[in-house]
N, C-alpha and C positions, 0 to 999 in steps of 0.2 A: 131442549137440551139443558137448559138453567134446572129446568123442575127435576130432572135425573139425577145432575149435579147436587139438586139441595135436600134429595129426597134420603142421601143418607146422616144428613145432622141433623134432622128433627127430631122429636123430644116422640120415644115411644115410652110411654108411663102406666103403671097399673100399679093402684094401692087397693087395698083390700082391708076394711076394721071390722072389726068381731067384738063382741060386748056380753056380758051375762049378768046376772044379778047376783050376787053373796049376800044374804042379806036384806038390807034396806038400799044396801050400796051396790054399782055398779062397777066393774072390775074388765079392763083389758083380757081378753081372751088368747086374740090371734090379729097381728099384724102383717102386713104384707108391702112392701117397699120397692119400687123397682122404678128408671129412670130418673130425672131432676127433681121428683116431688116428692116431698115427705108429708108424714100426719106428726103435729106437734099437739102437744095435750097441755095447753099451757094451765090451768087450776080445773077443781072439782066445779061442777055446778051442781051445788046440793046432793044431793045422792047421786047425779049421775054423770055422764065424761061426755066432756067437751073434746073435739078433733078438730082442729084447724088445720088444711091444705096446703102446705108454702112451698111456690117454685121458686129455688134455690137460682134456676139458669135466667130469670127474668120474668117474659109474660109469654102468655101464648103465642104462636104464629100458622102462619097456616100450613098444612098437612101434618101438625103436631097430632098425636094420639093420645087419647087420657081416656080413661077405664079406672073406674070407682065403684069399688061393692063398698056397702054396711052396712052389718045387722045387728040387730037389738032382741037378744030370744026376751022370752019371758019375763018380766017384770023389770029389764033396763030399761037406763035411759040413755040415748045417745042423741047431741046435736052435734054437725060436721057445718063446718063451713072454710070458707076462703081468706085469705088473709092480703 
């Protein structure tokens, strides 16, 4: 009964990054944003883009959903991580 109860305030999230190259440089394409979680790009790293993960509502818990695409065509660069 609890887990019915809890199963509609957990965090269902789907971010999705896209990356291309211009250049020498790396260039945001295509973002995608949905639930408590965003992608923060807080500075360049050399030619290419840095994406940090930050959950806005806290920390994970259990029966939370997270779904992460990222891609890097042709000559990007992209690191992603958590914050």
């Amino acid at each position: 009964m609890l887990a019915r109860a809890l199963a509609g305030v957990r965090a269902d999230v789907d971010i999705s990054i896209s990356c291309a190259a211009t250049g020498p440089r790396t260039r945001l394409t295509s973002l995608t944003e949905s639930g408590g979680y965003r992608a923060k790009f807080p500075r360049a790293l050399g030619n290419g883009l840095e994406a940090v993960i930050v959950n806005s509502g806290g920390g994970v818990a259990g029966g939370d959903r997270v779904r992460l695409s990222a891609s890097a065509h042709v000559g990007a660069h992209l690191t992603v991580s958590t914050a």
